[in-house]
C-alpha positions in Angstrom: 107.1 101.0 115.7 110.1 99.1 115.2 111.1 98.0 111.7 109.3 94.6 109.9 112.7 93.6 108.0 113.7 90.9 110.0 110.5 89.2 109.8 110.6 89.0 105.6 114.9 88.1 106.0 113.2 85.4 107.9 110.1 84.3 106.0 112.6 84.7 102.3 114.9 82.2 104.2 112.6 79.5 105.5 110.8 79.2 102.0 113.5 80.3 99.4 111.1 82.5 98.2 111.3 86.7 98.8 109.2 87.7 101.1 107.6 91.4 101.8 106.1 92.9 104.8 103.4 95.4 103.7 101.7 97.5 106.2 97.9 97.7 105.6 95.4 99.7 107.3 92.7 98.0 109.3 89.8 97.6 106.9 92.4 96.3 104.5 92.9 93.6 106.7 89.5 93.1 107.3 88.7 92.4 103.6 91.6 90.0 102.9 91.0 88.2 106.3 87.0 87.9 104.8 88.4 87.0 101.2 90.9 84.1 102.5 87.2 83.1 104.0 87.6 84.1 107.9 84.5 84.3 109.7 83.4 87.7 110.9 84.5 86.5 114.8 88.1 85.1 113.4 88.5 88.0 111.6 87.7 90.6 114.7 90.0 88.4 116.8 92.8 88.5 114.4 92.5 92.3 114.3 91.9 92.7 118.0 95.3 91.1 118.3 96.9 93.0 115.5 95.7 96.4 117.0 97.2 95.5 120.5 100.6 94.0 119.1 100.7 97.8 117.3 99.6 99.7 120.3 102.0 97.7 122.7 99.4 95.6 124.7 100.5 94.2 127.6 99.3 91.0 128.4 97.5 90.1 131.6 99.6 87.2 132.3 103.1 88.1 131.6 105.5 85.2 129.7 107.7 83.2 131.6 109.3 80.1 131.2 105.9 78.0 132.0 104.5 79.6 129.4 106.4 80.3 126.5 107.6 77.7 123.8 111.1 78.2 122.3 109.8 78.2 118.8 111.4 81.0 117.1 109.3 82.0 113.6 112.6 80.7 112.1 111.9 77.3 113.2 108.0 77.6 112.7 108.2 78.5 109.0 111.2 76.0 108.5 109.1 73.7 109.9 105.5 74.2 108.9 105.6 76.9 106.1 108.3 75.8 103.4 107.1 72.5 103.2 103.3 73.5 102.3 105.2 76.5 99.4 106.9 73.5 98.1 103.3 70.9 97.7 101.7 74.3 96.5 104.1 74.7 93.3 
């Protein structure tokens, strides 16, 4: 499995805040997913694609140009996430 770094070097600098990446097991997930107030369904799918992200799925319909957006997680959390940290505080 390759290395979760760049994903919190990301995430600290879209919301000025430092962010950690934790692994979890499974059933930890589960709970938080059921705390934050997922239903049982949301919370399998979310797991289901957690599982095959860690156990390199492949998907059925490979991405292409049709079918990929050019959102990086940069731009997503620059664009959606600091703004909803900021009304939070």
């Amino acid at each position: 499995m390759r290395s979760t770094a760049w994903l919190s070097d990301i995430l600290t600098a879209a919301t000025g805040r430092r962010i950690g990446v934790e692994q979890i097991t499974d059933d930890a997930m589960r709970t938080q997913l059921h705390q934050a107030g997922m239903t049982e369904s949301l919370v399998e799918a979310v797991i289901g694609m957690s599982t095959g992200l860690r156990e390199d799925f492949v998907p059925e319909q490979r991405r292409s140009l049709r079918t990929t957006t050019p959102t990086t997680l940069a731009t997503w959390a620059y664009d959606h996430l600091r703004h909803r940290l900021a009304d939070a505080s």
